[in-house]
C-alpha positions as CSV (number, residue, x, y, z in Angstrom):
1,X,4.8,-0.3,25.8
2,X,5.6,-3.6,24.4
3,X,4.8,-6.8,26.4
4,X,8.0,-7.7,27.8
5,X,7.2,-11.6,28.2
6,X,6.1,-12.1,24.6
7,X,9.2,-10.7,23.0
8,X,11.5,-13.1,25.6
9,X,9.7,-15.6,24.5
10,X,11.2,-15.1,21.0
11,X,14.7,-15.1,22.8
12,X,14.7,-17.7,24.8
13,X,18.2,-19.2,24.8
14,X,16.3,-22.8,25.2
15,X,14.2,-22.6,22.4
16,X,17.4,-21.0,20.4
17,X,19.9,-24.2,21.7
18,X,16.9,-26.5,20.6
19,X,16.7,-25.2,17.6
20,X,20.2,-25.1,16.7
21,X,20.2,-29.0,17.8
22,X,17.9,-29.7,15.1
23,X,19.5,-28.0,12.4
24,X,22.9,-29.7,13.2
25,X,21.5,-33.0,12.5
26,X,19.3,-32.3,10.1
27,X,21.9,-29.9,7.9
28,X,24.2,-31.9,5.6
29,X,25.5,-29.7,2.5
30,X,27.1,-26.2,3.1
31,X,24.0,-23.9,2.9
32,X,25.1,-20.3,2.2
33,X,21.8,-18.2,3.2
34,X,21.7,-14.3,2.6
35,X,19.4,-12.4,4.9
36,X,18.9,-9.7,2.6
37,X,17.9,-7.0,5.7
38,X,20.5,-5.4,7.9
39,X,18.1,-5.9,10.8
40,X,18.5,-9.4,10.4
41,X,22.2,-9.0,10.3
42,X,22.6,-7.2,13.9
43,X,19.9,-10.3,15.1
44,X,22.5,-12.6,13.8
45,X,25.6,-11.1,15.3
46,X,23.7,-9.2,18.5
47,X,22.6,-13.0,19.8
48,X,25.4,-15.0,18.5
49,X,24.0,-16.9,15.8
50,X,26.8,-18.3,13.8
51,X,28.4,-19.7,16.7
52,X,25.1,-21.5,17.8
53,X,24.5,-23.0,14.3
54,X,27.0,-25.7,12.5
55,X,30.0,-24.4,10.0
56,X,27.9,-25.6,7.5
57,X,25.5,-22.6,8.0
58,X,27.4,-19.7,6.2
59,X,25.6,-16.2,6.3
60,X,25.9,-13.9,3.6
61,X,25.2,-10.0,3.8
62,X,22.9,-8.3,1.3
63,X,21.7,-5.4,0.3
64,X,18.7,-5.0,2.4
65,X,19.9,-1.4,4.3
66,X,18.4,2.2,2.4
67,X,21.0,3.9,3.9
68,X,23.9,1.8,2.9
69,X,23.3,1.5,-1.0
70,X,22.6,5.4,-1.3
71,X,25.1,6.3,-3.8
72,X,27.3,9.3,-3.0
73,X,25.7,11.2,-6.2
74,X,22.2,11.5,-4.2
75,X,24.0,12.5,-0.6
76,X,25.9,15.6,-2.5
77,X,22.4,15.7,-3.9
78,X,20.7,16.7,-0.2
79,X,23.7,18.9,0.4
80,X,22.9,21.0,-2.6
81,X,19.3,21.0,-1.7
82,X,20.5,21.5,2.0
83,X,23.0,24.5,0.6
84,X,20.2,26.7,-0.3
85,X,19.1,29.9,1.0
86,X,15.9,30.0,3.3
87,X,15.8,26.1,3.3
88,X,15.5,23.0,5.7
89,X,16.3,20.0,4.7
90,X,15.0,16.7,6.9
91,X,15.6,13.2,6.4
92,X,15.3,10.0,8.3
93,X,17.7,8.1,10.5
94,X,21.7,7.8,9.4
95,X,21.6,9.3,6.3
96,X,22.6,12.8,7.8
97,X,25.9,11.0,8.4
98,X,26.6,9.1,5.2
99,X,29.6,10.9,3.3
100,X,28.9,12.3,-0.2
101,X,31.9,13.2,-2.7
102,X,33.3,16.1,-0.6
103,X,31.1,16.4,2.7
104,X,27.9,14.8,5.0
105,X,24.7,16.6,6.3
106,X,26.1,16.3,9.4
107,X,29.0,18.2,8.6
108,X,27.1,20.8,6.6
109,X,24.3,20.8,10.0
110,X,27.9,21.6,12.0
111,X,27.9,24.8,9.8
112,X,25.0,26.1,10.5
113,X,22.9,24.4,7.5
114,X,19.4,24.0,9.0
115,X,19.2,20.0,8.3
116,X,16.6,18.0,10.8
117,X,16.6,14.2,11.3
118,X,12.6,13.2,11.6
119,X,11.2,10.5,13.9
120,X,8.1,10.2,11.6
121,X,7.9,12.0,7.9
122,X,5.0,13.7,9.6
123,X,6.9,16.1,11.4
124,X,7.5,17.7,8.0
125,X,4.4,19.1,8.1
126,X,4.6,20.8,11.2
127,X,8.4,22.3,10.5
128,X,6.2,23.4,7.1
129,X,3.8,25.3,8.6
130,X,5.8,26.9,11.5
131,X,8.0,28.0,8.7
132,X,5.9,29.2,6.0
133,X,8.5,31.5,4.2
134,X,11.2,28.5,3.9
135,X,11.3,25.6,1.5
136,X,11.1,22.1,3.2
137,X,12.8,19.5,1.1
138,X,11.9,16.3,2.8
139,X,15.0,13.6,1.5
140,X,12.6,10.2,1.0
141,X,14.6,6.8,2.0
142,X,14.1,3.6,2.5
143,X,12.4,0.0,0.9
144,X,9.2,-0.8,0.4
145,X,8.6,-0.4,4.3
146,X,8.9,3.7,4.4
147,X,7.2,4.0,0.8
148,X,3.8,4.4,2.3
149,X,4.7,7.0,4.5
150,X,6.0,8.8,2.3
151,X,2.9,8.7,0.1
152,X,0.6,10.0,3.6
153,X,3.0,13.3,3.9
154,X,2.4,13.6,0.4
155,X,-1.3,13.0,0.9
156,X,-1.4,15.3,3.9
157,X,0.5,18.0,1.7
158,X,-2.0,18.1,-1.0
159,X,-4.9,18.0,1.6
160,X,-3.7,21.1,3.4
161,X,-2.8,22.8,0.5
162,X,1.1,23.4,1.7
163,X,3.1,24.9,-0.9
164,X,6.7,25.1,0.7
165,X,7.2,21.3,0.7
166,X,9.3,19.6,-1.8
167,X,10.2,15.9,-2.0
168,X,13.4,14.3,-3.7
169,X,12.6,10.5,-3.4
170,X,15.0,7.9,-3.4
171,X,13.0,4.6,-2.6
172,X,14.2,1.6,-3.3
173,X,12.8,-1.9,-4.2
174,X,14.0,-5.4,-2.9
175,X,13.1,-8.2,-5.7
176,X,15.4,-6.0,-8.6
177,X,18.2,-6.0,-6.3
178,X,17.8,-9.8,-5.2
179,X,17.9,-10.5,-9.0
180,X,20.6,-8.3,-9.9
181,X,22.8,-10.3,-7.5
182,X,21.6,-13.3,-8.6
183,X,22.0,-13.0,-12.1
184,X,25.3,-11.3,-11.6
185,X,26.3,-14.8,-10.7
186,X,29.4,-13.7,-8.6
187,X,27.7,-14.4,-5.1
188,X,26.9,-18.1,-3.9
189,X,23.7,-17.8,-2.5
190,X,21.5,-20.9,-2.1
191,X,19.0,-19.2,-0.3
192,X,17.3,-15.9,1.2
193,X,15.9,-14.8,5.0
194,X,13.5,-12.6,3.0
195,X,12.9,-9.0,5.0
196,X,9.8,-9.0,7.0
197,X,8.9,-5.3,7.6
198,X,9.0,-5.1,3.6
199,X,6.9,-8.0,3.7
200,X,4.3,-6.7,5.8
201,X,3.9,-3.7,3.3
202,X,4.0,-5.9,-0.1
203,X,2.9,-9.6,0.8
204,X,5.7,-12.4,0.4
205,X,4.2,-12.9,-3.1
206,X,7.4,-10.6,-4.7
207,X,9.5,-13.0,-4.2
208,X,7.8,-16.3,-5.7
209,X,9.8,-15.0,-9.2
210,X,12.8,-14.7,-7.4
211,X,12.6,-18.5,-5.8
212,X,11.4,-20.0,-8.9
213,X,13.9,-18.1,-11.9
214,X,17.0,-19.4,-9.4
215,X,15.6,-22.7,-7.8
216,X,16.3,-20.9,-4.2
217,X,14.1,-20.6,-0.9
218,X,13.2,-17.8,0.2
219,X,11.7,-17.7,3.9
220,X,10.5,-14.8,4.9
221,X,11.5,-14.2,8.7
222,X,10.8,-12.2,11.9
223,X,13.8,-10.1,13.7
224,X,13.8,-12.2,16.8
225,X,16.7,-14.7,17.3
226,X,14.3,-18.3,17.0
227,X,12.7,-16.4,14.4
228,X,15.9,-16.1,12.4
229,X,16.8,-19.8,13.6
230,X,13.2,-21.1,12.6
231,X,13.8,-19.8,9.5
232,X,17.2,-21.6,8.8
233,X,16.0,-25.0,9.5
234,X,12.9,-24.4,7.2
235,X,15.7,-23.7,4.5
236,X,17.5,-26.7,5.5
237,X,14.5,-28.6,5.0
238,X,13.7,-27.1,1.6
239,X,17.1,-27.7,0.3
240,X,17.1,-31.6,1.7
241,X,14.1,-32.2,-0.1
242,X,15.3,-30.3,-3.2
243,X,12.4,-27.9,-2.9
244,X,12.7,-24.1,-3.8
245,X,9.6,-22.1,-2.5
246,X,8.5,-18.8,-0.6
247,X,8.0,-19.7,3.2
248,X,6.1,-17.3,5.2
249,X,7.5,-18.0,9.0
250,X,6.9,-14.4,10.0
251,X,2.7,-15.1,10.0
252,X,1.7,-13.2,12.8
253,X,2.7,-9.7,10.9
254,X,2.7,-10.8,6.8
255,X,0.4,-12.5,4.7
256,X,0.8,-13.5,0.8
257,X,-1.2,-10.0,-0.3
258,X,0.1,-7.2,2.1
259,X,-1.1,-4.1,3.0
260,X,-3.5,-3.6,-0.5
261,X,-4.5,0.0,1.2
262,X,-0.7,0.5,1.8
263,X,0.5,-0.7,-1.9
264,X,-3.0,1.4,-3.9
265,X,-1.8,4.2,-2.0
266,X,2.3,4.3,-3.6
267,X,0.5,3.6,-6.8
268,X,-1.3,6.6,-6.4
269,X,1.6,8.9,-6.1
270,X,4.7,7.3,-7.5
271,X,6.2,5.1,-10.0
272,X,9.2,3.6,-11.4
273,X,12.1,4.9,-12.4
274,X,13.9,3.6,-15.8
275,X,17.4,3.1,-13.2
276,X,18.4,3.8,-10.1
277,X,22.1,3.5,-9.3
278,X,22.9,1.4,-6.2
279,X,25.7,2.1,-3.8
280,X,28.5,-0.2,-4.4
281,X,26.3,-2.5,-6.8
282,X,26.1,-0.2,-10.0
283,X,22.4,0.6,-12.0
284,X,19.5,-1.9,-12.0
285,X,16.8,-0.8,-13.7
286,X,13.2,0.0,-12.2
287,X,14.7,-0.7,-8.7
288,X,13.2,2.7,-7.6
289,X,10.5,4.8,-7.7
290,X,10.2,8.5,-8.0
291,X,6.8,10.5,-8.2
292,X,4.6,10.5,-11.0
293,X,4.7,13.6,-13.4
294,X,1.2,14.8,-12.2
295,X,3.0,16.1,-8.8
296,X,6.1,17.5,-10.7
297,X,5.4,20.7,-8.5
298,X,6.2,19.2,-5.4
299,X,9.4,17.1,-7.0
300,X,12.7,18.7,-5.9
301,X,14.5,16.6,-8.4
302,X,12.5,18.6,-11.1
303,X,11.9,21.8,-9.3
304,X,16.0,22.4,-8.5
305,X,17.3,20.6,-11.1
306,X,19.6,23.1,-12.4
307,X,21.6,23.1,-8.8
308,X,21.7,19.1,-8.7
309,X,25.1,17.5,-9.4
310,X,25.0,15.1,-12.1
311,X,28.2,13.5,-11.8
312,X,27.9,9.7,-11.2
313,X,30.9,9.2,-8.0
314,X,31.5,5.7,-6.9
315,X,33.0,4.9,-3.1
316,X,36.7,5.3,-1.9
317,X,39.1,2.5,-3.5
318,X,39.7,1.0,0.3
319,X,35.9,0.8,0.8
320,X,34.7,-2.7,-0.2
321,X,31.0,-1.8,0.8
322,X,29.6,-2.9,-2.4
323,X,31.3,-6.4,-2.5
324,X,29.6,-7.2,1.1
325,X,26.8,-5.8,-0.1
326,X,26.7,-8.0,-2.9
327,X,27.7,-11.1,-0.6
328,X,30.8,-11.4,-2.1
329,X,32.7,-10.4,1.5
330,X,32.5,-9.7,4.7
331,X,33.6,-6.6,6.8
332,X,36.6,-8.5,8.0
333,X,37.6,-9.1,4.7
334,X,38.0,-5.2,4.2
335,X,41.6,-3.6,4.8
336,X,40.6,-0.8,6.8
337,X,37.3,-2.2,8.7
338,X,38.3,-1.0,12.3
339,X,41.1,0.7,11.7
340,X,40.9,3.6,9.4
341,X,37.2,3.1,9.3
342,X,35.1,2.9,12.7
343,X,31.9,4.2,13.3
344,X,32.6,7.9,14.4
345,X,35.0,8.4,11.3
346,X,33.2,6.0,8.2
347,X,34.6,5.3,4.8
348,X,32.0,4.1,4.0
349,X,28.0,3.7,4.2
350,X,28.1,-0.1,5.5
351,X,29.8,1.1,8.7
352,X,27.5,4.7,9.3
353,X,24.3,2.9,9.1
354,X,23.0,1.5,12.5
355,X,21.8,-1.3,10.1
356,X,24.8,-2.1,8.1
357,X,26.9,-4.9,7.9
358,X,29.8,-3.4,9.2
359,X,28.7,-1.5,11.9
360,X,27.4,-4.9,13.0
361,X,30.2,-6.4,12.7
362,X,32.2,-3.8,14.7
363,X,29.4,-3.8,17.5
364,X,29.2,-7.1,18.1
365,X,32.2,-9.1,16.3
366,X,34.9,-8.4,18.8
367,X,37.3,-7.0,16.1
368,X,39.3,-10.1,16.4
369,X,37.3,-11.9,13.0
370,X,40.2,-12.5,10.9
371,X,39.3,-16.3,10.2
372,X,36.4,-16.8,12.1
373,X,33.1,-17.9,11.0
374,X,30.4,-15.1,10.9
């Protein structure tokens, strides 16, 4: 179990209050500051964070959740997969509940569909071998923090020689998506809360060409509250002195490098794709990765291609998932945000995701956000 005392320690509402003393009289300009992770953005709302800081502190939602940006094109693509006869599908997390064009995995589970949410993407290898006569399509998610694992079940695959596993990999990258909003130009962002579990995996190095091509900070931070709060004032500080440069606050998990064993073993099994099409944000190129031709046997995008939809579908015309996601709203800001769309009946992926914006919102907001700074 986790020690109890040291993760108070990183919520202590008199550390937090100090903080936020500091960076109200040190804070001058308006300092919009996306925290490109979703687990940043339930920190922020769970403990109260805007209210603590000054109006000049404006946060701004990115597009830091895997489940979120999965474009409805891919879920209708695990349905097809899922549709098939002597096949389970399993997946990670909220993605069983994100709507595709016509239907979820949840809904197709409901019917009888054998689809399994995992814990770990080891458990595919167990469901593989207890059902040797089925095809197990594992549906790969997630940034540069799941990446690995998915490269150890398809390590462990090849090792035990399992021939009933198939992968259809949809992960995604965080410095193409930082720089497709950036050189969009719509959002005002003048600086990042760079994601630490990424971080841990790639080093904070990927984002030094982000900070320097924009003239932005970028401070890589921990999940805790007066990690988050840390991290704000070491913007504030950067901007006052008219400095743009990759702070590493999270030091007791992430280091410049990474996890070298962790990255040499991605490389080993995957690279980029040419595009990858974004939920709500549209194509950036090489923001994904898919596997590398030598393991075309065990790619279920290859393997079943002739059952995958190819139909590009974009989100329902209410849905403004894409414009939070590109920090150009907020949930509040969307017609139908707790109204026609609440967490046990979603429009769209912001609100199914236990890490997305809305859902956040909704959680912890109290509804009544019309106005109010969040």
């Amino acid at each position: 179990m986790p020690d109890v005392d040291l993760i108070e320690g990183f919520r202590d509402p008199v550390h937090m209050k100090a903080l936020a003393a500091i960076i109200r009289k040190e804070c001058t300009r308006q300092i919009n500051i996306m925290e490109v992770c979703g687990g940043h953005t339930h920190t922020i709302m769970k403990y109260g964070l805007p209210q603590l800081l000054p109006d000049l502190i404006e946060f701004v939602h990115g597009p830091g959740c895997p489940v979120c940006i999965m474009p409805k094109e891919r879920i209708d693509h695990a349905i097809a997969l899922a549709s098939m006869p002597n096949t389970i599908l399993a997946t990670l997390g909220d993605m069983i509940r994100v709507p595709g064009s016509k239907s979820s995995l949840q809904k197709l589970r409901a019917e009888g569909y054998d689809i399994r949410s995992l814990y770990s993407p080891l458990d595919v290898i167990k469901i593989a071998q207890d059902n040797p006569d089925k095809n197990v399509v594992f549906f790969a998610i997630g940034f540069e923090t799941t990446t690995p694992m998915s490269a150890v079940l398809i390590e462990q695959t090849l090792r035990l020689g399992l021939k009933n596993i198939f992968f259809h990999i949809n992960h995604v990258s965080v410095p193409e998506a930082v720089d497709a909003i950036m050189s969009g130009g719509d959002a005002k962002i003048d600086a990042f809360l760079g994601p630490s579990h990424v971080s841990v995996i790639t080093g904070y190095k990927i984002y030094e060409p982000i900070a320097k091509a924009y003239h932005t900070p970028v401070v890589v931070a921990g999940f805790e509250p007066t990690d988050v709060m840390e991290s704000v004032l070491r913007i504030v500080r950067q901007i006052n002195h008219g400095k743009a440069e990759v702070e590493n606050q999270y030091a007791r998990a992430v280091s410049r490098e990474g996890n070298l064993k962790a990255q040499a073993l991605v490389e080993t099994y995957f690279e980029k794709r040419d595009h990858f099409r974004w939920r709500g944000i549209g194509d950036i190129a090489h923001s994904a990765l898919k596997l590398k031709p030598a393991y075309a046997a065990m790619d279920a995008e290859v393997v079943f291609d002739d059952i995958l939809p190819k139909v590009l579908l974009d989100d329902h015309k209410m849905c403004i998932c894409g414009d939070i996601l590109k920090g150009r709203a907020k949930p509040y800001d969307c017609k139908v945000f707790a109204k026609a769309c609440i967490p046990s009946n979603p429009m769209g992926s912001c609100m199914v995701s236990s890490e997305g914006a809305c859902a956040a919102y909704f959680k912890y907001g109290n509804l009544n956000l019309k106005g109010a700074k969040a």
